[in-house]
DODOSE-610104 format. One record per residue: x, z, y of N, C-alpha, C in turn; residue number from 1. Coordinates in steps of 0.05 Angstrom, whole numbers, padded with zeros to 5 digits. Layout:
! residues N
PT   n_c1   n_c3   n_c2  ca_c1  ca_c3  ca_c2   c_c1   c_c3   c_c2  nr
PT      X      Z      Y      X      Z      Y      X      Z      Y NUM
...
//
This chain:
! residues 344
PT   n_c1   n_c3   n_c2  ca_c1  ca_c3  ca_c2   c_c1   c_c3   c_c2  nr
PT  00017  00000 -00024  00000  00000  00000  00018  00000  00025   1
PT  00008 -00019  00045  00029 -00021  00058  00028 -00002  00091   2
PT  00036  00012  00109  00031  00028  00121  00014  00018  00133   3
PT -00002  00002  00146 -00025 -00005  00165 -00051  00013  00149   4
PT -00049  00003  00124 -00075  00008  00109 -00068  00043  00105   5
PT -00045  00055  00098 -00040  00086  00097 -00051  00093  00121   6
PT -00049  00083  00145 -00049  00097  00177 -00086  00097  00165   7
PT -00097  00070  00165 -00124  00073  00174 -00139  00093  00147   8
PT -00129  00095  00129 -00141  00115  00107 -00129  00148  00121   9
PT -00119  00145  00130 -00117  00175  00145 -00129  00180  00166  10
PT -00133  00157  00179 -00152  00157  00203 -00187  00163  00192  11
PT -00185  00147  00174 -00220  00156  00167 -00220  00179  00150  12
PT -00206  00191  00141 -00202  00218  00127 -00205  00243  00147  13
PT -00191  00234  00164 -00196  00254  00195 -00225  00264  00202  14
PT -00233  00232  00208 -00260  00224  00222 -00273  00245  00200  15
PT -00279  00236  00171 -00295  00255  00155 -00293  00279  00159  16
PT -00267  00287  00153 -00266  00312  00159 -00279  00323  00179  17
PT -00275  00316  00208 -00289  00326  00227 -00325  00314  00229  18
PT -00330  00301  00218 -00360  00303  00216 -00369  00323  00190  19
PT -00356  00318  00172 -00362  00342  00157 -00362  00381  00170  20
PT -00347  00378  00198 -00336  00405  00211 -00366  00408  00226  21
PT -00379  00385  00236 -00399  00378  00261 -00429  00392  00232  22
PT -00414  00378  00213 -00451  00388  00203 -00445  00417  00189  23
PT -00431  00427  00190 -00428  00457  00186 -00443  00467  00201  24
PT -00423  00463  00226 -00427  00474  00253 -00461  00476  00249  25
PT -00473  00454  00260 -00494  00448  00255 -00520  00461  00236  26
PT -00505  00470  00213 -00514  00479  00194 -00528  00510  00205  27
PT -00500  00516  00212 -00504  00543  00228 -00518  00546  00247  28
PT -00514  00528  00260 -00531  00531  00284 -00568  00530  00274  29
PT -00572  00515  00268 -00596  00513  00250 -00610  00536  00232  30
PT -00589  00552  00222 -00592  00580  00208 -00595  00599  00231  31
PT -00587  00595  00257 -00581  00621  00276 -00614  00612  00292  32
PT -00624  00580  00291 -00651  00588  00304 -00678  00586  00286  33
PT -00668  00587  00265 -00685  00602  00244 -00692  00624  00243  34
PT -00663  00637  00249 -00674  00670  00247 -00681  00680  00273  35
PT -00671  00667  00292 -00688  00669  00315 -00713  00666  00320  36
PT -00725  00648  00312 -00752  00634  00312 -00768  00652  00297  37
PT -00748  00660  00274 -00769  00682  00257 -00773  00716  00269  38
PT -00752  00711  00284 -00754  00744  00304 -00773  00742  00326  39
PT -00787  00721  00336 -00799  00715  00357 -00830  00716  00344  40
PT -00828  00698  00333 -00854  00696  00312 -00852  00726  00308  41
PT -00856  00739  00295 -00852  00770  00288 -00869  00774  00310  42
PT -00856  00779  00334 -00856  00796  00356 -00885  00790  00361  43
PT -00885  00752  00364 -00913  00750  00374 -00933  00766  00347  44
PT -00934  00762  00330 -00953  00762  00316 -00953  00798  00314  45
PT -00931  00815  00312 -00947  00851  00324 -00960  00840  00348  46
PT -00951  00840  00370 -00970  00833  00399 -01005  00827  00389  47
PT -01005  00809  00379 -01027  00799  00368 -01040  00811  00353  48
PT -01037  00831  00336 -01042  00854  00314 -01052  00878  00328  49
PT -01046  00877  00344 -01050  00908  00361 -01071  00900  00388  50
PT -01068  00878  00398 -01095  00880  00414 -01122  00884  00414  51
PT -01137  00893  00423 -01158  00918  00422 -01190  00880  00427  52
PT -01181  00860  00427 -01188  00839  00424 -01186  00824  00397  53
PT -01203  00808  00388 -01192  00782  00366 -01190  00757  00378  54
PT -01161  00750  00370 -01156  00730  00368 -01151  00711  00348  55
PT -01159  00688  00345 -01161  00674  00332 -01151  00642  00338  56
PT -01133  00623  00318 -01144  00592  00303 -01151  00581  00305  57
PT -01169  00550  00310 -01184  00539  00301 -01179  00514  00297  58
PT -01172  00496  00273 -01162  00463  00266 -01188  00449  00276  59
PT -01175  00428  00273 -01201  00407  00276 -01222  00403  00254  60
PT -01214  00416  00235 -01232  00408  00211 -01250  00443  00211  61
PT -01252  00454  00221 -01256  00477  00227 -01254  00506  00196  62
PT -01226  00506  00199 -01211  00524  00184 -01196  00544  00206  63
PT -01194  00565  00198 -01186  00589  00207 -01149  00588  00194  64
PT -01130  00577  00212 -01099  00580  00212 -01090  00610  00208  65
PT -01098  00618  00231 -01094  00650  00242 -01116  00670  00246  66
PT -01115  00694  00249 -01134  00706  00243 -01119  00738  00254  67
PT -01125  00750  00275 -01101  00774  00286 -01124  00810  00263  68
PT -01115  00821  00268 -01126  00850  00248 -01148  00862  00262  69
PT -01159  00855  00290 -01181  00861  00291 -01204  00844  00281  70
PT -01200  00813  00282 -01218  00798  00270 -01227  00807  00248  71
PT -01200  00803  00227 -01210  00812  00205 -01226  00827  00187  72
PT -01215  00859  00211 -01233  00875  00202 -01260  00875  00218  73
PT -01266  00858  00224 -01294  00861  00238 -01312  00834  00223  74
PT -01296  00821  00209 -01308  00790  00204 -01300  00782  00172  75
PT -01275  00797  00162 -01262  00793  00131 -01242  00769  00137  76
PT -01227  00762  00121 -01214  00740  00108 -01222  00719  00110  77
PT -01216  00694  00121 -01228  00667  00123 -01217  00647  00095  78
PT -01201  00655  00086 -01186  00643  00057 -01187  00611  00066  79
PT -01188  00604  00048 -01191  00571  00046 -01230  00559  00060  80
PT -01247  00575  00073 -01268  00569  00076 -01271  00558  00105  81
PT -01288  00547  00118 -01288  00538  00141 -01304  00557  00158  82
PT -01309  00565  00195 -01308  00580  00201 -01336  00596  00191  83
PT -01355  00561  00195 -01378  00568  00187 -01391  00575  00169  84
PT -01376  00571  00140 -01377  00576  00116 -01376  00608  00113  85
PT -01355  00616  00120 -01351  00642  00119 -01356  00671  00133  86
PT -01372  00656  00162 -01385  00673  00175 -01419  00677  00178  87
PT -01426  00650  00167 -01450  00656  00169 -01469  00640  00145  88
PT -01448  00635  00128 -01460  00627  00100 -01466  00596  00105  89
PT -01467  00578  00121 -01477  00558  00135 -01465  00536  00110  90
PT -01480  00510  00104 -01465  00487  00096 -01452  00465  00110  91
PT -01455  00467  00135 -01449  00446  00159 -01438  00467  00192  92
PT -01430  00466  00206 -01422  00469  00227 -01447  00479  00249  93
PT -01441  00504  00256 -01466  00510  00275 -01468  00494  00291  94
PT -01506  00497  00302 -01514  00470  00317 -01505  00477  00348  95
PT -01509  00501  00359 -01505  00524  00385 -01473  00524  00384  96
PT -01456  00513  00373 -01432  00531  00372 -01417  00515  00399  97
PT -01406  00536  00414 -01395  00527  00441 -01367  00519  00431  98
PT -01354  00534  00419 -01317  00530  00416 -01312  00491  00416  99
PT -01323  00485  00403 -01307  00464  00398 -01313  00444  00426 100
PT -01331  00446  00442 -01323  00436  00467 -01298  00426  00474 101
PT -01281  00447  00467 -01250  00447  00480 -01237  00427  00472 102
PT -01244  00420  00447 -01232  00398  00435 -01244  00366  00440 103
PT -01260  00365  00452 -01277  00341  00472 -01265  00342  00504 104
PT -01264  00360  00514 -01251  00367  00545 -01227  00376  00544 105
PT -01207  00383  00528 -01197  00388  00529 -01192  00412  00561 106
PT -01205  00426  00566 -01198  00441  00576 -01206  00472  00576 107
PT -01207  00491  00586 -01212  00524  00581 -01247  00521  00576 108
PT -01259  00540  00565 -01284  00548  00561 -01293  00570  00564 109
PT -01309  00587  00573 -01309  00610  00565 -01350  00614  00557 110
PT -01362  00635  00547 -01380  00636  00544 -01386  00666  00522 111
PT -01416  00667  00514 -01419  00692  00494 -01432  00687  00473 112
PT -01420  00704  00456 -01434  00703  00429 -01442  00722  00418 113
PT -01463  00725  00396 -01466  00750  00393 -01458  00737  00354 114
PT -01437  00753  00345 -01428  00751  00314 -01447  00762  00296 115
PT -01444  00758  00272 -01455  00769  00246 -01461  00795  00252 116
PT -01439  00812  00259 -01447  00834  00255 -01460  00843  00280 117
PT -01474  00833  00297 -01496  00826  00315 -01488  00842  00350 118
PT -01464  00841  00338 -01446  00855  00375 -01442  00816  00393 119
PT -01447  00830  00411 -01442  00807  00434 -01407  00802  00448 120
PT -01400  00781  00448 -01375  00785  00452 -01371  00762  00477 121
PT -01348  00761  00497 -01340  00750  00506 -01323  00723  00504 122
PT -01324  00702  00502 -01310  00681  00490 -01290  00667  00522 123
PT -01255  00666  00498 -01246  00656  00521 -01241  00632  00498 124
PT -01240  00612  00497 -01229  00579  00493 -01211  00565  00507 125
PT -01187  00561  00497 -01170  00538  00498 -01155  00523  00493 126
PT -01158  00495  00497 -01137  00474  00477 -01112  00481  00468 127
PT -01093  00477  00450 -01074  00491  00436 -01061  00467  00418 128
PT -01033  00461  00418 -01019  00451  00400 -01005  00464  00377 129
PT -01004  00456  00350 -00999  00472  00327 -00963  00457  00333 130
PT -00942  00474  00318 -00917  00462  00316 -00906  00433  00313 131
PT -00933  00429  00299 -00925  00391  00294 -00944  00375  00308 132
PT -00951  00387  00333 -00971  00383  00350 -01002  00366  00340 133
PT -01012  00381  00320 -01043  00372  00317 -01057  00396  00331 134
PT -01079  00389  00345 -01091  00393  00360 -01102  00429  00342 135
PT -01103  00446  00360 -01117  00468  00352 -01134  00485  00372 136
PT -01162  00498  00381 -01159  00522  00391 -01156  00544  00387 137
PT -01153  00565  00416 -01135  00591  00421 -01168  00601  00429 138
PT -01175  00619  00417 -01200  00628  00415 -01190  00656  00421 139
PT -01205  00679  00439 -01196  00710  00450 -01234  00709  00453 140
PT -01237  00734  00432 -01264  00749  00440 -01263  00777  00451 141
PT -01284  00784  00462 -01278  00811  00482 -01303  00831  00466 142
PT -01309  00853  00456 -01326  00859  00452 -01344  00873  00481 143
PT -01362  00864  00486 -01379  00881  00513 -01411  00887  00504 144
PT -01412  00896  00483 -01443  00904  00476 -01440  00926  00486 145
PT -01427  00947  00497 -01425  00969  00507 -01436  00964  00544 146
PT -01424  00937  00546 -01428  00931  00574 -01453  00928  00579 147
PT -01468  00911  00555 -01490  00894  00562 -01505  00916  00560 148
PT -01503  00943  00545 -01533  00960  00533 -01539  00977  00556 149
PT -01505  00977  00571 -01506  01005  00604 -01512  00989  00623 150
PT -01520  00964  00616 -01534  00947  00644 -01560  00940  00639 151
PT -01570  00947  00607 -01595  00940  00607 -01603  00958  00607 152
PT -01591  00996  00599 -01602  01018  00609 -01609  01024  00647 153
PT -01591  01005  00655 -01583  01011  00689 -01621  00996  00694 154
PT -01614  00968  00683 -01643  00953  00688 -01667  00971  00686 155
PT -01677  00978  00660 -01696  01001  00653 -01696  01008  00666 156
PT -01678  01039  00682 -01683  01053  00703 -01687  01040  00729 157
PT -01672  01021  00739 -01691  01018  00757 -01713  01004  00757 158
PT -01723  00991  00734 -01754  00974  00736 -01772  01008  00729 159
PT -01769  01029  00718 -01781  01053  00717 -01781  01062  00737 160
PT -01763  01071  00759 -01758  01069  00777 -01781  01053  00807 161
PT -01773  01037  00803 -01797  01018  00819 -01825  01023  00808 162
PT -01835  01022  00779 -01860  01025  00769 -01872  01050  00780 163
PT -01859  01067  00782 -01867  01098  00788 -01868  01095  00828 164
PT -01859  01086  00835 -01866  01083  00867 -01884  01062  00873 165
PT -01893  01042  00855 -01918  01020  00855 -01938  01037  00847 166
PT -01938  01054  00832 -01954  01067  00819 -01975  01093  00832 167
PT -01947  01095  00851 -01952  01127  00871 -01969  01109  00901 168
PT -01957  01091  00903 -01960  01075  00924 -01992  01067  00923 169
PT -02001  01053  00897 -02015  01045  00892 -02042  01056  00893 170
PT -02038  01084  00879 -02052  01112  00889 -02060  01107  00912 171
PT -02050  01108  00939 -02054  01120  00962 -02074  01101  00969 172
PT -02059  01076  00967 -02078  01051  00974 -02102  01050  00961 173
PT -02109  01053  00941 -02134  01059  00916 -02148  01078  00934 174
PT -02150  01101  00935 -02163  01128  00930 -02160  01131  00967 175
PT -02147  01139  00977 -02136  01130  01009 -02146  01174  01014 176
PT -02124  01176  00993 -02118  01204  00990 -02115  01219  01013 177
PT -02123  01242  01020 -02121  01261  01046 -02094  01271  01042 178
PT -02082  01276  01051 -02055  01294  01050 -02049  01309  01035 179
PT -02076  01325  01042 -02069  01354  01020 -02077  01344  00995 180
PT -02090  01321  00984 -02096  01311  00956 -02063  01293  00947 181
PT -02050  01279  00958 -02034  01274  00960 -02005  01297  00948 182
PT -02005  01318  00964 -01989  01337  00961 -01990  01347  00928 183
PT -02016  01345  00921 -02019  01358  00902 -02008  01344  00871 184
PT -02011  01319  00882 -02000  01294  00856 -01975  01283  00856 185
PT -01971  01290  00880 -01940  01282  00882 -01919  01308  00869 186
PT -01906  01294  00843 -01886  01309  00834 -01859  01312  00855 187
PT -01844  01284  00867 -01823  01289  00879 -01828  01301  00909 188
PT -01802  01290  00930 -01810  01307  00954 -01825  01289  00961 189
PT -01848  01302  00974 -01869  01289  00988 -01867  01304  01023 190
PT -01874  01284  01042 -01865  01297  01071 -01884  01278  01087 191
PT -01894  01284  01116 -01902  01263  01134 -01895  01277  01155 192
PT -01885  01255  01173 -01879  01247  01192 -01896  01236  01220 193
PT -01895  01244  01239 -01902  01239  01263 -01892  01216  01281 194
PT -01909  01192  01295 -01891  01175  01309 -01874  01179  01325 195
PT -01859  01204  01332 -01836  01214  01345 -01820  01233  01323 196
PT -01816  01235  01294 -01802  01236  01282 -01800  01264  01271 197
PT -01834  01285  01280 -01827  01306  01267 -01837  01304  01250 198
PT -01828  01325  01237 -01842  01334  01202 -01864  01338  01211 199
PT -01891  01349  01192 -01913  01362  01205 -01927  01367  01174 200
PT -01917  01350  01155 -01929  01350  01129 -01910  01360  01098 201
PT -01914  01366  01082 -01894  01370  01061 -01903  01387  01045 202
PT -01887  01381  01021 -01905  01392  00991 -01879  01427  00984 203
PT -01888  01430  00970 -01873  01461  00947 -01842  01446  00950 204
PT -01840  01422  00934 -01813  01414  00922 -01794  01402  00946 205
PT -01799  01399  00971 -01794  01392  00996 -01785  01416  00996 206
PT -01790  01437  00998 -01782  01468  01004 -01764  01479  00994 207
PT -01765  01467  00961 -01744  01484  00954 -01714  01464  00942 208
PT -01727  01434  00946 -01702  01418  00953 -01674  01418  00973 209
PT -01693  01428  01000 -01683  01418  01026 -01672  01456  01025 210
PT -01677  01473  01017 -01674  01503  01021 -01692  01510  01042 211
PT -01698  01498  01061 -01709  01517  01085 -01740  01527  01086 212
PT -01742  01541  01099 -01760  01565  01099 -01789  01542  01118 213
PT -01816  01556  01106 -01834  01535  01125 -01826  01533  01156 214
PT -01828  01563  01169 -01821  01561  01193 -01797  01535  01201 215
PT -01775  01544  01194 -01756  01516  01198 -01760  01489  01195 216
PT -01779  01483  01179 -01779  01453  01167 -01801  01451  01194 217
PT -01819  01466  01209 -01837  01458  01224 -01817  01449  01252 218
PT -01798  01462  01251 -01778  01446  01280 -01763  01428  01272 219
PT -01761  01420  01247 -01739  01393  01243 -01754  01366  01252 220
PT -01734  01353  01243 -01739  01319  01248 -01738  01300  01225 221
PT -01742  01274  01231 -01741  01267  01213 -01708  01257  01201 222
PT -01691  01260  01222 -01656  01264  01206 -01651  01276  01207 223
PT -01655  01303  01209 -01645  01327  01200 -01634  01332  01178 224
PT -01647  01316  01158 -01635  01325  01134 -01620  01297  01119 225
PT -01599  01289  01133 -01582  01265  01131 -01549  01272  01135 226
PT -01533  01262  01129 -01513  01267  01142 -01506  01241  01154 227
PT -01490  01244  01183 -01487  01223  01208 -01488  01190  01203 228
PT -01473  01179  01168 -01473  01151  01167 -01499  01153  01154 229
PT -01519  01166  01145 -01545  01159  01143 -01563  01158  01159 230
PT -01559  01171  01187 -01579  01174  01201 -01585  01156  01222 231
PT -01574  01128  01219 -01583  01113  01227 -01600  01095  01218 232
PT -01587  01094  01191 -01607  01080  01177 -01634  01085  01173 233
PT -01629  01122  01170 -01656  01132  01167 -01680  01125  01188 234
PT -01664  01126  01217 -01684  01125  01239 -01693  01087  01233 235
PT -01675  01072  01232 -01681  01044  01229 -01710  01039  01206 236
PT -01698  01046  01181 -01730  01046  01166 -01752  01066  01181 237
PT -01754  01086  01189 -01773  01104  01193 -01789  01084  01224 238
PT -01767  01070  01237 -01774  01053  01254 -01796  01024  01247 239
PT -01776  01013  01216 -01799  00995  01203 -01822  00998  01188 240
PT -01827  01027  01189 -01867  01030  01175 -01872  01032  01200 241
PT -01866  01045  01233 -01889  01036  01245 -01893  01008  01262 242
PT -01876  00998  01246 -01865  00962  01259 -01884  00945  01237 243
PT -01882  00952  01213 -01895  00929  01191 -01916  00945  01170 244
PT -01913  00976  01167 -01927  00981  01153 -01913  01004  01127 245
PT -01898  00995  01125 -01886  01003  01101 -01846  01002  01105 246
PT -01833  01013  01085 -01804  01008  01084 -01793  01034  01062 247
PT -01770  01029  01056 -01760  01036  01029 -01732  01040  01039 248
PT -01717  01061  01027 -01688  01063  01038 -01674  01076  01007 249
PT -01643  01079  01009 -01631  01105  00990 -01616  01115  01008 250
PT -01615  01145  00998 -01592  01155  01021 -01592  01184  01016 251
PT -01569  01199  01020 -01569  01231  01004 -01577  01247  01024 252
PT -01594  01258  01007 -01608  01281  01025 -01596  01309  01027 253
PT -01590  01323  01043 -01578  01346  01046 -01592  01367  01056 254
PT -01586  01387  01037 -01605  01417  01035 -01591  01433  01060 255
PT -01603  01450  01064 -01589  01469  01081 -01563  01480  01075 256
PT -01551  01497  01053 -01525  01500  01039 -01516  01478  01037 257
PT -01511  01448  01044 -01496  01426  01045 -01496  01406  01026 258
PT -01515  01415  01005 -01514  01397  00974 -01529  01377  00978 259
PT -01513  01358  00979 -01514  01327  00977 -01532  01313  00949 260
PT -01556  01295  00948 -01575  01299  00925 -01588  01263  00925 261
PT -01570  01243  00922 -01579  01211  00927 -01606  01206  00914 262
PT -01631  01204  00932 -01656  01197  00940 -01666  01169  00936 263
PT -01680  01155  00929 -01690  01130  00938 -01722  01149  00957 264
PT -01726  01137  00969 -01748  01136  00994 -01762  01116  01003 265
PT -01791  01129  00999 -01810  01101  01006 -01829  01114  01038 266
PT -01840  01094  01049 -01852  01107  01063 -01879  01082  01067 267
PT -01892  01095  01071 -01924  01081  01092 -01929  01087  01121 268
PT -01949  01069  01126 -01955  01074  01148 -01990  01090  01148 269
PT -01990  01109  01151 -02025  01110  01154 -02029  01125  01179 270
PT -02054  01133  01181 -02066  01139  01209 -02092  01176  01197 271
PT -02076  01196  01208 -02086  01221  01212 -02096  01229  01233 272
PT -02128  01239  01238 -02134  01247  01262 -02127  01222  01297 273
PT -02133  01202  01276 -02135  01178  01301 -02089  01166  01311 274
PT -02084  01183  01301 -02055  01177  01307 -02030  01164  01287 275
PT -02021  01152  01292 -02006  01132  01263 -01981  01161  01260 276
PT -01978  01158  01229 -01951  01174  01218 -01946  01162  01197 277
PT -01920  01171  01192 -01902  01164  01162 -01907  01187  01143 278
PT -01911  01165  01123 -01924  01182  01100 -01912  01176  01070 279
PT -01893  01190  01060 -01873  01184  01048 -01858  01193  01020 280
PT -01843  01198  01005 -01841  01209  00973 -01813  01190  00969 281
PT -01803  01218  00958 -01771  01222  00956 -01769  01224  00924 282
PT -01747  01207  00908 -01748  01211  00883 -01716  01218  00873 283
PT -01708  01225  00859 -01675  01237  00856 -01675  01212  00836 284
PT -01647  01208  00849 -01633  01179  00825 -01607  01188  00818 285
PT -01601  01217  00821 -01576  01223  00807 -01558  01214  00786 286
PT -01577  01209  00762 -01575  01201  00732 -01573  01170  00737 287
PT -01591  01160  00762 -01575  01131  00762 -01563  01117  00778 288
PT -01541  01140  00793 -01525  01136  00806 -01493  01133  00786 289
PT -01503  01156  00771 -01484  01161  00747 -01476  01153  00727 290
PT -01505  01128  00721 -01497  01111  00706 -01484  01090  00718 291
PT -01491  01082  00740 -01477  01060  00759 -01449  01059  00755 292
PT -01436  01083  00767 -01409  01092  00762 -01393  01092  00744 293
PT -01407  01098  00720 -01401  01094  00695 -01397  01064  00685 294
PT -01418  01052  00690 -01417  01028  00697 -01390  01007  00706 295
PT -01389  01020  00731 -01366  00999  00743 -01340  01011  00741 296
PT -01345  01036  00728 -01305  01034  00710 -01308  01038  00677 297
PT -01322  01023  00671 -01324  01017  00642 -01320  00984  00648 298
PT -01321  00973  00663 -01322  00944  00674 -01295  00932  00686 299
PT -01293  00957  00705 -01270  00955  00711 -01248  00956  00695 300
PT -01237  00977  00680 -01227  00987  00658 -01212  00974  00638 301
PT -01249  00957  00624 -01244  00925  00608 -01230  00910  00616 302
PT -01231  00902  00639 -01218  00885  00659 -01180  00880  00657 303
PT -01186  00899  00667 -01146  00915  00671 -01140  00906  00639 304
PT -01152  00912  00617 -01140  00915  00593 -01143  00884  00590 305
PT -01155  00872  00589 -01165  00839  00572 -01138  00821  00595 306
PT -01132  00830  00617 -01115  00826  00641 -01087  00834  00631 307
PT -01085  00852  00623 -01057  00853  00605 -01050  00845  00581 308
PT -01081  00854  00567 -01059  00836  00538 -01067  00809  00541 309
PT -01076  00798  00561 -01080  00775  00577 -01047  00762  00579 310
PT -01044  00775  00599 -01012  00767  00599 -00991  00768  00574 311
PT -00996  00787  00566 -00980  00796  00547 -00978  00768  00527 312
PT -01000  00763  00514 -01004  00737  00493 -00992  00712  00507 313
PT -00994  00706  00535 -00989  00691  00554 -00957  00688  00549 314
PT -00940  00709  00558 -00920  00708  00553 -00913  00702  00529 315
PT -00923  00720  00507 -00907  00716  00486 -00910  00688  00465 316
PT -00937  00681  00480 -00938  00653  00472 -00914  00628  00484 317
PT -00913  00639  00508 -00893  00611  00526 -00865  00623  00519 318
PT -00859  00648  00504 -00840  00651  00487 -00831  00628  00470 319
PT -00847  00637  00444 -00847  00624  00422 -00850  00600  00420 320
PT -00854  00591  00447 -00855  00551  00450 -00832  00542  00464 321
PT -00817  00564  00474 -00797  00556  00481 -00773  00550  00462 322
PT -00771  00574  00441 -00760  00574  00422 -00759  00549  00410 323
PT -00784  00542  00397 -00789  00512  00379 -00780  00492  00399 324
PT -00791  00494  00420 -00773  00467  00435 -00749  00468  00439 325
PT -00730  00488  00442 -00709  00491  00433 -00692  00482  00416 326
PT -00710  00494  00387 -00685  00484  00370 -00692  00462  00361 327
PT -00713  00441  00362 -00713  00415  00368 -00689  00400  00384 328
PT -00675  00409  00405 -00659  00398  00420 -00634  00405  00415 329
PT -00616  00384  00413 -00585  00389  00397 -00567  00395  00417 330
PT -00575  00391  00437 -00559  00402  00455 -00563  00442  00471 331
PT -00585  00444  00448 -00596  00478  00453 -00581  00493  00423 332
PT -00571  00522  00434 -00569  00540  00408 -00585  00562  00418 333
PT -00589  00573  00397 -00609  00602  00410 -00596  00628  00384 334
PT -00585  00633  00398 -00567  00664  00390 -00591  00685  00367 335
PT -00584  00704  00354 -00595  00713  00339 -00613  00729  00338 336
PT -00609  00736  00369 -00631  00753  00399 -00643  00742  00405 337
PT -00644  00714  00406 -00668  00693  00421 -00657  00685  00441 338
PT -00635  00688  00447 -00613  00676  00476 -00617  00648  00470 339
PT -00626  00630  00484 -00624  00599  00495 -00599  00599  00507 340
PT -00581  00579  00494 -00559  00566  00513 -00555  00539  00506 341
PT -00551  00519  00523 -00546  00499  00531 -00508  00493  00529 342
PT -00504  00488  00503 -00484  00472  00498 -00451  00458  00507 343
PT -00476  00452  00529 -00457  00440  00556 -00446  00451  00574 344
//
């Protein structure tokens, strides 16, 4: 062999060698964002395990991929069955079912459902690519039957609420009750008023609401028993029964010892001894002030939480997509921590 042909067989011996060095390399590198990818994955999927929400999957053929440990235990195992199959016994695809919208618009959805096990839930929807990019959605339910039952208790009370002042109201107008017949049927405070704003009328429970003694209640007014940011309002309605007839307010009434006690208040207009007065009935909404409250930080509350692990999935999703796009790219390594570095 004569040296030209020795040089070039050593020359391509080299070359191998060092591509054989490149797919090592390579090799490794490939092993380092494996186990990366699998530390990330991990991470997301506790995240996902522990939210006080289900999240869920959904292919185009409507099979359940994923499935996080609140679903489950609220819904079972989806195995090899489709969503409909396995949640509601169905042989075809519900006719109502909102989710798959997303996959026509491709864009967010949100809406409610009430599941099998007959709780109402919040639906968030949206489009989602699987690793080898076929189309999937990212489905997040919220449970709020707790929300819906303290707003349809809030409703109740006040349509009870109203019924019992149509009711009282209704009375007066019916029967066109004397005062002192009036006094006598009226359970809450009952009071009348003079077109210059004194008291002059009032029942037992007026007395021992407000604390004061008859003598006193005969020199008060009609804001007397307000504190300063109500007592305008108060004079403004007490102004519109002898303007239209009638008027309705809320506003806390204050006893003599200082105890603050939130009222709804109705008033009329009628005519005693030839002279117009306000003629009126006080009902305590304590209990549904309380539910109100209760109300808007049970609402609030939800909020803050569905808002963090909001983010939380947010992140750890644009994590784990960063990763995969990553080690797709040969010019990316991603360290055994999940460090992204760029090659170059």
């Amino acid at each position: 062999m004569d040296i030209p042909e020795v040089n070039q067989l050593r020359s391509e011996v080299a070359a191998l060698r060092r591509r054989v060095a490149e797919l090592e390399a390579a090799s490794a590198s490939h092993r380092d964002v494996e186990v990366a990818l699998g530390a990330a994955r991990q991470r997301l999927y506790d995240v996902l395990e522990t939210l006080p929400v289900y999240v869920i999957l959904l292919s185009a053929d409507y099979h359940v991929p994923f499935a996080n440990r609140f679903f489950r235990e609220r819904f079972g195992d989806a195995g090899d069955k489709r969503c409909y199959e396995y949640l509601f016994g169905y042989s075809e695809p519900c006719k109502n079912c909102e989710t798959y919208r997303v996959m026509e618009t491709q864009a967010p959805h949100r809406w409610e459902w009430v599941g099998p096990d007959t709780r109402t839930y919040d639906i968030y929807d949206y489009p989602f690519k699987d690793s080898d990019g076929s189309p999937l959605i990212l489905e997040v339910g919220i449970d709020i039957t707790e929300r819906i039952n303290a707003e349809a208790a809030l409703r109740e009370s006040n349509e009870t609420l109203e019924r019992r002042v149509a009711e009282r109201t209704a009375e007066l107008h019916r029967e066109k009750l004397t005062s002192e017949k009036v006094i006598e049927v009226m359970s809450g405070v009952f009071y009348i008023f003079d077109a210059q704003g004194r008291l002059i009328k009032w029942n037992k429970n007026f007395e021992r609401v407000s604390g004061y003694s008859a003598e006193e209640l005969a020199r008060m007014t009609l804001t007397d028993f307000f504190v300063d940011e109500d007592k305008r309002l108060i004079e403004q309605r007490g102004a519109e029964v002898f303007a239209r007839g009638e008027s309705w307010a809320e506003a806390e009434f204050v006893s003599k010892d200082g105890h603050k006690i939130p009222y709804y208040f109705t008033g009329l207009l009628v005519e005693m001894d030839g002279a117009p007065c306000l003629i009126g009935m006080g009902l305590d909404i304590t209990e549904r002030k309380r539910a109100e409250d209760v109300l808007r930080e049970a609402k609030a509350d939800l909020e803050r939480r569905v808002e963090e692990r909001t983010a939380e999935l947010h992140a750890a999703s644009l994590y784990a997509r960063s990763l995969i796009e990553a080690s797709l790219d040969p010019m990316v390594t991603i360290s055994p921590q999940g460090k992204i570095t760029d090659v170059n």
